[in-house]
C-alpha positions in Angstrom: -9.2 -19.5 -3.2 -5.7 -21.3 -3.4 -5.5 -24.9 -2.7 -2.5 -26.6 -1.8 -2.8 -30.7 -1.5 0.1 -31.5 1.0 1.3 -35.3 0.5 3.3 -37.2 2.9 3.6 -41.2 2.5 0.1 -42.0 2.0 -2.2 -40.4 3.4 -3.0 -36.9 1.3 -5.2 -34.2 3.3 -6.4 -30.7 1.6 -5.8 -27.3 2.9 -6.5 -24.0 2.1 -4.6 -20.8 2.1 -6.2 -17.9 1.0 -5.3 -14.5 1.5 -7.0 -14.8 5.2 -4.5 -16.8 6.4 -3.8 -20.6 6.6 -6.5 -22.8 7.3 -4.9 -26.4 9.2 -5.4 -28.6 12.2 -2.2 -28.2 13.7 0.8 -26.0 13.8 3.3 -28.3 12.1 1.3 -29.0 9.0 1.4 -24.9 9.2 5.1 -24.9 9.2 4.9 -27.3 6.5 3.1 -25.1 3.8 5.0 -21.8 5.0 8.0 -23.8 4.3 6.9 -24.9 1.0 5.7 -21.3 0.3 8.9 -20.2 1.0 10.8 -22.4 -1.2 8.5 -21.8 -4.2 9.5 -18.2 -3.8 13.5 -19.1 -3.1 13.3 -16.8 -0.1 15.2 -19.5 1.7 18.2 -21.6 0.7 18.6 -24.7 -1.8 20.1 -26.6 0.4 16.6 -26.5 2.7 14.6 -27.5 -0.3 17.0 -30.4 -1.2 16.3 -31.1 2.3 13.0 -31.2 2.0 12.8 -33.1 -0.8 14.4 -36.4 0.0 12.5 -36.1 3.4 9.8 -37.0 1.1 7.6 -34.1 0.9 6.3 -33.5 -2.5 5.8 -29.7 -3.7 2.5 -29.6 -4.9 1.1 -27.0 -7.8 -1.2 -24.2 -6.6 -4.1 -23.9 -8.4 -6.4 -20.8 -8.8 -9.9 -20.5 -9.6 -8.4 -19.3 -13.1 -6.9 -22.5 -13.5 -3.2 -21.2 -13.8 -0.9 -22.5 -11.7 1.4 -19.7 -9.5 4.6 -20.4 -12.0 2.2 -19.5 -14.7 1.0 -16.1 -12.8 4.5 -15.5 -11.9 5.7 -15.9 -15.5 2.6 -13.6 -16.9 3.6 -10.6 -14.3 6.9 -11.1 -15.6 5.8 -10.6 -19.4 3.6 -7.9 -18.3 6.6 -6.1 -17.0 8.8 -7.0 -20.2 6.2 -5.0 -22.4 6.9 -2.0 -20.6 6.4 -2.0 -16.9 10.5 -1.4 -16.6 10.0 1.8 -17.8 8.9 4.9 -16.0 6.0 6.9 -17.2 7.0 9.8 -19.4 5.4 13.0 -20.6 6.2 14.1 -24.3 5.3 17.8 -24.2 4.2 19.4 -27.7 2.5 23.1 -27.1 0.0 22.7 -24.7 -0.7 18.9 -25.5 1.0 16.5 -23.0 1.0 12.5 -24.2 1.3 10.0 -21.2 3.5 6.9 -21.9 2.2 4.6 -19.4 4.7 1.9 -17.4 2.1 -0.5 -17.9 1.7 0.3 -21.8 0.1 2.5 -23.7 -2.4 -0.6 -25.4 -3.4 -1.3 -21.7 -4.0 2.2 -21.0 -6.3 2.6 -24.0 -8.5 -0.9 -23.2 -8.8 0.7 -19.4 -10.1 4.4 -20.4 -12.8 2.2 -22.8 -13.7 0.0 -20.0 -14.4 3.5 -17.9 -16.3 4.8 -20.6 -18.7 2.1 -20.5 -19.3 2.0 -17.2 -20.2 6.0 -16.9 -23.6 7.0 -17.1 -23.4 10.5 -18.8 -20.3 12.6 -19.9 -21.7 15.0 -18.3 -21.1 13.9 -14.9 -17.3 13.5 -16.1 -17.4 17.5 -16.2 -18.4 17.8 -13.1 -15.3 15.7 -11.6 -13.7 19.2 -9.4 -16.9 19.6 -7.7 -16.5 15.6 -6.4 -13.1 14.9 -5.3 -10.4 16.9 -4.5 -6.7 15.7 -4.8 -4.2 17.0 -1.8 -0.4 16.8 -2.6 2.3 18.0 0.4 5.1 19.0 -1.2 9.1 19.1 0.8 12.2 20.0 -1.4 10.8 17.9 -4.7 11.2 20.8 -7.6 13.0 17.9 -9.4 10.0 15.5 -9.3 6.8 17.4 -8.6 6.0 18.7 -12.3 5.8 15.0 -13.3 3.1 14.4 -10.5 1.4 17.5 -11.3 1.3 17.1 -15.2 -0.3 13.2 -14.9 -3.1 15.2 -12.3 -3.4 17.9 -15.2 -3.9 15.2 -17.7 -7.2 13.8 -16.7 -9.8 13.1 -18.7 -11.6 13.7 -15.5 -10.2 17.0 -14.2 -10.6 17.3 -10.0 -9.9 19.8 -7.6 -6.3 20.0 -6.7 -4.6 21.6 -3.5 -0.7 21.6 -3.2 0.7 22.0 0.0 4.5 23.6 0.6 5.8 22.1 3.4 8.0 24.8 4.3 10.6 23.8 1.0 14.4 25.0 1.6 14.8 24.7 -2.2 12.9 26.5 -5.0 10.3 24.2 -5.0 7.4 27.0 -4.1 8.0 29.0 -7.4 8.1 25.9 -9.4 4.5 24.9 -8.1 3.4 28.7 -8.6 4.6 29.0 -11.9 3.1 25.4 -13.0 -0.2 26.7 -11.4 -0.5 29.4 -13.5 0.1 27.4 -16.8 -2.9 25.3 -16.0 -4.9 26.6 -13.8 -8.5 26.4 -15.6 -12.7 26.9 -15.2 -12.8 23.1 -14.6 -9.6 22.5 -13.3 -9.3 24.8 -9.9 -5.8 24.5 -8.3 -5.2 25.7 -4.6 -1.6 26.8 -3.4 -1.1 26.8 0.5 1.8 26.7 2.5 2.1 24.7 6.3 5.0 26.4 8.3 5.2 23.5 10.7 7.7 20.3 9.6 6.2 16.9 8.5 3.7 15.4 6.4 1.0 15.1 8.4 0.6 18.8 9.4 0.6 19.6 5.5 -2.1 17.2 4.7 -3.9 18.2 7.8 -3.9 22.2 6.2 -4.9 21.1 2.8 -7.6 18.7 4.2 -9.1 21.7 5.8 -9.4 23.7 2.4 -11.0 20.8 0.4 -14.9 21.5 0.0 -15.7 18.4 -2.0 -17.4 15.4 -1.0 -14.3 13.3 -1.5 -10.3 13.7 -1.1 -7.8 11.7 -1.8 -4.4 12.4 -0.6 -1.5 12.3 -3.2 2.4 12.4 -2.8 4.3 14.5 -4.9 7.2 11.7 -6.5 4.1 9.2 -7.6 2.2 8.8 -11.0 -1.2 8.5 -12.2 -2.5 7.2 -15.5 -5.4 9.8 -17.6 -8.2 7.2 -16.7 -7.4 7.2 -12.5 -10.0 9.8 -11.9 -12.6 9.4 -14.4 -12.7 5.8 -12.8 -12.7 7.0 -9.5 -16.0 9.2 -10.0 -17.9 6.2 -12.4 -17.2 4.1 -9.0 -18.9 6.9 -6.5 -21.4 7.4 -9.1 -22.4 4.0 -9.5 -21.7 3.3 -5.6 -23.4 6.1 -3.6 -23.5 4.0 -0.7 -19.6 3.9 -0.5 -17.5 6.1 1.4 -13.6 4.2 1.0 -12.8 3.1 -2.6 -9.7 0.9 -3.0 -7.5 0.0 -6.1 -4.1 -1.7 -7.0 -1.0 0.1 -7.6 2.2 -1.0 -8.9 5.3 -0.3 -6.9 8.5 0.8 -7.9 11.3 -0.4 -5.6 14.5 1.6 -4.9 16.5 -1.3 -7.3 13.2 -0.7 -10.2 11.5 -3.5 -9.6 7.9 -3.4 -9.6 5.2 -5.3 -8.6 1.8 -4.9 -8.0 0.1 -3.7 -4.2 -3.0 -4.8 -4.0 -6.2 -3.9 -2.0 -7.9 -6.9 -0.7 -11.7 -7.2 -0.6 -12.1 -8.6 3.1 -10.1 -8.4 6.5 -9.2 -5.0 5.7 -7.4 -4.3 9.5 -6.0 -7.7 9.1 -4.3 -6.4 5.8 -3.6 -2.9 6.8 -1.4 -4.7 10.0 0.8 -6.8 8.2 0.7 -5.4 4.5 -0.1 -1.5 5.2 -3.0 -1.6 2.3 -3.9 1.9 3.6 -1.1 3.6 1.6 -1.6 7.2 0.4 -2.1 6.4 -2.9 -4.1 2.9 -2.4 -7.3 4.7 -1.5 -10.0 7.7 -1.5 -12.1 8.7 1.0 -15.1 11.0 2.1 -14.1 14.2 3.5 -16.3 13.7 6.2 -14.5 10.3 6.9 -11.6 12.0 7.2 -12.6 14.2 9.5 -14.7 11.8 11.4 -11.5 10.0 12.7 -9.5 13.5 13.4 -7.6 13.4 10.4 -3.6 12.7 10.4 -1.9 12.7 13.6 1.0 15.1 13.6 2.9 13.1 16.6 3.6 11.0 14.0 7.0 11.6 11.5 7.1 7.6 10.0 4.0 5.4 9.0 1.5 8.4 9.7 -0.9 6.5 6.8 -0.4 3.2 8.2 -1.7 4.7 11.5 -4.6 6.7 9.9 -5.8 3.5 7.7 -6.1 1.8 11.4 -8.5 4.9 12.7 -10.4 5.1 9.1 -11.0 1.6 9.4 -12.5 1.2 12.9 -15.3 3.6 11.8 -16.5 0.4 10.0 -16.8 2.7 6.6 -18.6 1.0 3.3 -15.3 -0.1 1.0 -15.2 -0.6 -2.1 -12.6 -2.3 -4.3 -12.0 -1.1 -7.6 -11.3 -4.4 -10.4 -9.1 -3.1 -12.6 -5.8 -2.7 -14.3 -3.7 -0.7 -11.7 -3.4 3.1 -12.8 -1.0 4.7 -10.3 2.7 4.1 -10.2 4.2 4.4 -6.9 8.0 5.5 -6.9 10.3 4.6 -3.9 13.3 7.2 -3.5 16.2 7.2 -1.4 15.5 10.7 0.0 11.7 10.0 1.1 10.1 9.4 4.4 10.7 5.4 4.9 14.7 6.2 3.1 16.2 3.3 2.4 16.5 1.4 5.5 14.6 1.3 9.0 17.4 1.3 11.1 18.0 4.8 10.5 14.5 6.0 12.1 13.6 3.5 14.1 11.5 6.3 16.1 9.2 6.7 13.4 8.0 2.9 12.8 7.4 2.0 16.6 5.5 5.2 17.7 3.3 4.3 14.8 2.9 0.7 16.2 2.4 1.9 19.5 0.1 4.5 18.4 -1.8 1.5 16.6 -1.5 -0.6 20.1 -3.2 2.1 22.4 -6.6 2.4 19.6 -7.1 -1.2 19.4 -6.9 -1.3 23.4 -8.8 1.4 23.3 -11.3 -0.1 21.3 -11.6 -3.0 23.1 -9.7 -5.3 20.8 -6.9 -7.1 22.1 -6.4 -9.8 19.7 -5.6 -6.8 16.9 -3.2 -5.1 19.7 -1.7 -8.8 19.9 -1.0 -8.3 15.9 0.9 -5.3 16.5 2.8 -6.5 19.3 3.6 -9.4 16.3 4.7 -6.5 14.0 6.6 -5.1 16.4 8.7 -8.4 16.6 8.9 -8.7 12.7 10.5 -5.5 12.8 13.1 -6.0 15.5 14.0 -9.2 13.1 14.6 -6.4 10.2 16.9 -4.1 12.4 18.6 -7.3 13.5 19.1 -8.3 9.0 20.2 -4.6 8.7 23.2 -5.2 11.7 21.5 -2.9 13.9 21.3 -5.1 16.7 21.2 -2.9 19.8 17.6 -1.2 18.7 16.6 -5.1 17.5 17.4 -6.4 21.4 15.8 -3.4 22.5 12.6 -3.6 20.6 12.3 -7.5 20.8 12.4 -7.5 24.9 9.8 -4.4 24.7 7.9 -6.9 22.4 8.1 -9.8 24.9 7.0 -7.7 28.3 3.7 -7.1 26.4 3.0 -10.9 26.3 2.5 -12.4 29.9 1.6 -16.2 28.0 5.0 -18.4 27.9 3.8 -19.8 24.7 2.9 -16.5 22.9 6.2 -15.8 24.0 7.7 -18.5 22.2 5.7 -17.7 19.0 7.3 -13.9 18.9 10.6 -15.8 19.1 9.9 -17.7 16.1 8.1 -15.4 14.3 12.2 -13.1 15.5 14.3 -15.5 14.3 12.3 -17.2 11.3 12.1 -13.5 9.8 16.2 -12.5 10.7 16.9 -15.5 9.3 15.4 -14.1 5.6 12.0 -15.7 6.0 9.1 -14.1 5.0 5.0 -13.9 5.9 5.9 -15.0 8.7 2.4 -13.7 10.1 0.4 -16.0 7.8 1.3 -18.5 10.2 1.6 -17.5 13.8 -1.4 -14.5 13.6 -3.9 -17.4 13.7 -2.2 -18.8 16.9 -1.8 -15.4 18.9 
């Protein structure tokens, strides 16, 4: 838990702000510690924090239960990107052999595959990895990225079932797939080729979802990375977990400039999280095929945000989940040319029929104060097409906002929550969630 001790004059009072949200008596002390947040993170101007200051609020440290403060956190992600994490992983082909160089180092890699190691049961079971989860990778005009994908599933120390999925490729992505299937195609290594004639991502995963026949899939997209260990540690946690149906892990992110961070998959408030930080990202997650198909699969209405809607579904079947406490092991690669592109203005079909496909379940289900959380996303993302000049779709999208809320004042909170984030704030729903 973080702690925060706000001070103004003399009187001191204690408040905590944990990942669940902020935890305060009124809504201006909550104004205070966004605002504070948001200068520690100069997401809002100097001249606001030389504001602040001579009003006489002191910045306080954050603690953690580690002790370290969040400049020292900061400054250790940063050094953990120095040794290497700029770098994207590489394969070094010799013969047959293929060497990974991880983007998170190769020292790091090493001290996770012994920490799996220990924490197996038998080798044995290792073997038996294609006959307990089965990755699914759609594939659309990527024969310039997809044998990278491919080669970090091929080098597994874990080997699962694989199914690649054409969706219908213009290029000459099918005989690049076909001809890298044959190469390494093996006993313990089955690989399944299909193809899905109808458009979008959802209809291809659909088609390889219905050829899997293991106990547990996990859905894979075809520009991303994952380290030797990924699987191995995957099956020691279903193994050791047979109770579990979702297991959740950390990725780092690589953004469209190369800057990475780190994604991570929270331990509580899972729909909270999934809302307002989309933890139920392809390649966060694996899942029980029968979970899967408990919940009808992907919807294939759905062109933008299809796995932010699933995520929703997957997690009102109140599954078991269980988080994974470990050294991230996939790389997530942002590219210009992929479904989200490079702005949201340019689709802004595919985000809101997502949200409004996320409103209906939760009304559907009986829960309005989650449908009230979309209606807040839906805001927060009128702001964005406002900061990306598109105003017309951000007027239009903010007034469809507002004629979901009949309560003046939860009116007023969507307007904040509008112009706070246009104006370049951020985590905006830390603050007003708790108040919807």
């Amino acid at each position: 838990m973080r702690k925060y001790c706000l001070f103004t004059g003399n009187n001191a009072q204690l408040y905590s702000y944990t990942k669940h949200g902020i935890k305060s008596t009124t809504a201006a002390n909550r104004i205070l510690i966004l605002l504070w947040y948001n200068i520690a993170h100069k997401t809002i101007t100097k001249n606001i924090q030389h504001t602040v200051q001579r009003s006489g609020l002191l910045l306080p440290k954050l603690h953690t239960a580690s002790g370290k403060t969040h400049v020292q956190r900061q400054r250790a992600q940063t050094a953990l990107q120095n040794q290497g994490a700029n770098q994207p992983l590489q394969y070094n082909n010799i013969g047959t052999n293929k060497t990974l160089f991880s983007s998170i180092n190769k020292q790091s890699a090493l001290e996770h595959n012994m920490a799996v190691k220990t924490t197996c049961k038998t080798t044995q079971k290792m073997a038996l990895a294609c006959n307990i989860v089965t990755i699914v990778v759609p594939v659309f005009n990527r024969s310039n990225l997809v044998v990278e994908t491919l080669d970090s599933i091929a080098c597994q120390t874990a080997l699962p079932s694989l199914i690649i999925v054409d969706n219908n490729s213009t290029d000459n992505t099918m005989s690049v797939i076909t001809e890298w299937a044959q190469e390494n195609r093996k006993k313990n290594f089955p690989i399944k080729i299909l193809s899905e004639p109808n458009q979008g991502a959802a209809q291809a995963r659909n088609r390889g979802l219905s050829e899997v026949d293991t106990p547990w899939t996990l859905f894979f997209d075809s520009d991303d990375i994952m380290l030797p260990c990924h699987i191995q540690n995957l099956v020691c946690n279903i193994e050791n977990n047979p109770k579990a149906n979702l297991i959740g892990w950390n990725v780092i992110v690589t953004s469209l400039s190369g800057k990475k961070y780190i994604k991570h998959f929270p331990r509580k408030r899972h729909i909270w999280h999934n809302i307002f930080n989309g933890i139920m990202s392809t390649q966060q997650y694996a899942a029980t095929t029968s979970l899967f198909q408990k919940c009808g699969g992907w919807n294939p209405e759905l062109t933008g945000w299809d796995d932010y809607e699933l995520g929703m579904r997957l997690l009102l079947c109140k599954p078991s989940i269980m988080y994974i406490k470990s050294k991230p092991a996939i790389e997530v690669r942002c590219q210009e040319n992929s479904i989200t592109g490079t702005s949201f203005r340019s689709s802004p079909a595919k985000w809101e029929n997502s949200l409004n496909s996320c409103q209906t379940i939760f009304q559907q289900a009986s829960m309005p104060r989650y449908a009230r959380y979309i209606n807040l996303k839906r805001a927060v993302l009128a702001a964005i097409y406002k900061k990306e000049g598109d105003t017309a779709n951000s007027k239009r999208l903010m007034a469809f906002s507002l004629s979901n809320e009949c309560s003046s004042w939860k009116k007023l909170l969507l307007h904040f929550a509008f112009n706070y984030t246009a104006c370049g704030g951020r985590g905006i729903h830390w603050l007003i969630a708790p108040l919807i």
